[in-house]
C-alpha positions as CSV (number, residue, x, y, z in Angstrom):
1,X,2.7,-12.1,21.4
2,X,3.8,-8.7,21.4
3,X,2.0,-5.5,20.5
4,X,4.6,-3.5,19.6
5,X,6.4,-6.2,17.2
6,X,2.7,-6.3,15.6
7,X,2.4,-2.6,15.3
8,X,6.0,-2.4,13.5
9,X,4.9,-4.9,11.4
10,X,1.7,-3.5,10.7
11,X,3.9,0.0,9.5
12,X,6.1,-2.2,7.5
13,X,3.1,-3.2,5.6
14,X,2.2,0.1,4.9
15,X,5.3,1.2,3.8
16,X,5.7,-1.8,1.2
17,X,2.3,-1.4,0.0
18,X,2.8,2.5,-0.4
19,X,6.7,2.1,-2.1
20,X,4.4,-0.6,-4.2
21,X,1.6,2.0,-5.6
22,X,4.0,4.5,-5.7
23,X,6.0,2.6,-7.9
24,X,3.2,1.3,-10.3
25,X,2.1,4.6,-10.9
26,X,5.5,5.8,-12.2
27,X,6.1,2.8,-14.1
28,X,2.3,2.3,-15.4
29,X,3.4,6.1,-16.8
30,X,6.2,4.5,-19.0
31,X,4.7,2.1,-20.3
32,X,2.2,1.4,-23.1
33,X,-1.7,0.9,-22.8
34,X,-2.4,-2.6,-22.6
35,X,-3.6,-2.8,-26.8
36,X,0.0,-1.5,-27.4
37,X,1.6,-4.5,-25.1
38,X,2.2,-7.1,-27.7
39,X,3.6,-4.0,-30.5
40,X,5.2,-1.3,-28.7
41,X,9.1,-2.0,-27.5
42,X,8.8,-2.0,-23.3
43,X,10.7,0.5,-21.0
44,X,13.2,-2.1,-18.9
45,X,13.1,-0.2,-15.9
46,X,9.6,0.1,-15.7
47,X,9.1,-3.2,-16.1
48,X,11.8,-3.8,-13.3
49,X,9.3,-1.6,-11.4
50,X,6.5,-3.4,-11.8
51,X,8.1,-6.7,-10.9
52,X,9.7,-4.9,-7.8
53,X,6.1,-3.5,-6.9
54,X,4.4,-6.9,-7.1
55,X,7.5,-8.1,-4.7
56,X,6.7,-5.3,-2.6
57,X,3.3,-6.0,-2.7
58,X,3.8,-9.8,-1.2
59,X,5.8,-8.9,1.5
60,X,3.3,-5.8,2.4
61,X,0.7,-9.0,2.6
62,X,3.0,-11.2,5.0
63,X,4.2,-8.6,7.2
64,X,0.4,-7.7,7.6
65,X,-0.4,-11.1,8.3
66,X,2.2,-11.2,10.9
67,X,0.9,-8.0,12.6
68,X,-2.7,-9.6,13.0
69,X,-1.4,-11.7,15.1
70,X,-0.6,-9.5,17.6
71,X,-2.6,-6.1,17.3
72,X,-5.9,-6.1,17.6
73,X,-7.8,-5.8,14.1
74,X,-9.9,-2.5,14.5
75,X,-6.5,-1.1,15.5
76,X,-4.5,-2.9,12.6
77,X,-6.9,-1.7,10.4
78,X,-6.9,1.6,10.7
79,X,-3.0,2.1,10.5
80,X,-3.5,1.0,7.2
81,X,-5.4,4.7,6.5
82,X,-1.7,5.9,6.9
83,X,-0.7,4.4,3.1
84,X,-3.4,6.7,1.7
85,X,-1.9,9.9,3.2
86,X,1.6,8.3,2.4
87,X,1.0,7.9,-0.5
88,X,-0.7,11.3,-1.4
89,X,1.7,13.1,0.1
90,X,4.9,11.9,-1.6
91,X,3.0,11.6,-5.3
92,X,2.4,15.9,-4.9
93,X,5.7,16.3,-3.3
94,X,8.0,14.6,-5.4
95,X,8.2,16.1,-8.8
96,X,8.4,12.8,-11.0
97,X,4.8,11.8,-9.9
98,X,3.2,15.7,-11.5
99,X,0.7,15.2,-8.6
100,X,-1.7,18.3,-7.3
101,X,-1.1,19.7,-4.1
102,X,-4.7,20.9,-2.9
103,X,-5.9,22.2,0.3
104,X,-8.8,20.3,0.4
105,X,-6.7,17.2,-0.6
106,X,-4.8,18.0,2.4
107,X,-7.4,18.7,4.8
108,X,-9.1,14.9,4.1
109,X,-5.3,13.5,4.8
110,X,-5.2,15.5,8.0
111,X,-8.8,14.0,9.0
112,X,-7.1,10.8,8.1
113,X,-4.4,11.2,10.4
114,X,-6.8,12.2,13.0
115,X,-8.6,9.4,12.8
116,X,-5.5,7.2,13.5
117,X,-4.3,8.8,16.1
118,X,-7.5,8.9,17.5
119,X,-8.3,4.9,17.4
120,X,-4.6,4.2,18.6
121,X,-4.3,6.7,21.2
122,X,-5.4,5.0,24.1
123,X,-3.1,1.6,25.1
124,X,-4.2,-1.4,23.9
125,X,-3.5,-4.8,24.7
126,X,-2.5,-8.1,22.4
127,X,-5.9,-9.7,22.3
128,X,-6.0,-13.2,23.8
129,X,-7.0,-16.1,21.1
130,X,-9.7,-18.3,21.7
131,X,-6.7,-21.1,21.2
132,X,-4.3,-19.6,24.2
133,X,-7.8,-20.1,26.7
């Protein structure tokens, strides 16, 4: 087992599973409220965006299954913290999103951040399994 395959893995999750919500949310923009569905003519991209997102969604979950394998999970967990301030950032940054900047917005990513690099700044080993004893 290797930790740094599980670590890449575990950031290829989180990048899948923030390209995922960032693409719901502009496609959930696009297309009707769920009463309209059945009555209201459907945007094809969007729904190419949803249908990309839910792939995107399923890979996010295997890759993070893969990464528990090899990092340990208080560690794997917490780089999942990085898809929130992923995902903030690039909804206020890129303009199609219409997403509010704040400072105190900001502020709660940096503590976020902080957090991570906290947990994962002291080396850590790949955790023997009870089954490789």
């Amino acid at each position: 087992m290797s930790l740094r395959r599980g670590i890449a893995f575990a950031l290829g999750s989180v990048l899948l599973g923030s390209a995922a919500q960032l693409g719901m949310r502009w496609s959930m923009t696009r297309l009707p409220s769920p009463e309209y569905l059945l009555t209201a003519s459907l945007d094809p991209s969007a729904v190419a965006v949803v249908l990309t997102a839910i792939l995107a969604y399923a890979l996010s979950m295997l890759s993070w299954l893969v990464a528990l394998r090899d990092v340990p999970l208080g560690r794997a967990y917490s780089l999942l913290s990085i898809s929130y301030a992923l995902v903030y950032l690039l909804a206020a940054v890129l303009p199609v999103f219409n997403e509010d900047f704040s400072l105190s917005k900001s502020l709660g990513v940096a503590l976020v951040i902080l957090g991570v690099i906290t947990i994962n700044a002291r080396p850590a080993h790949a955790s023997t399994l009870r089954s490789d004893l």
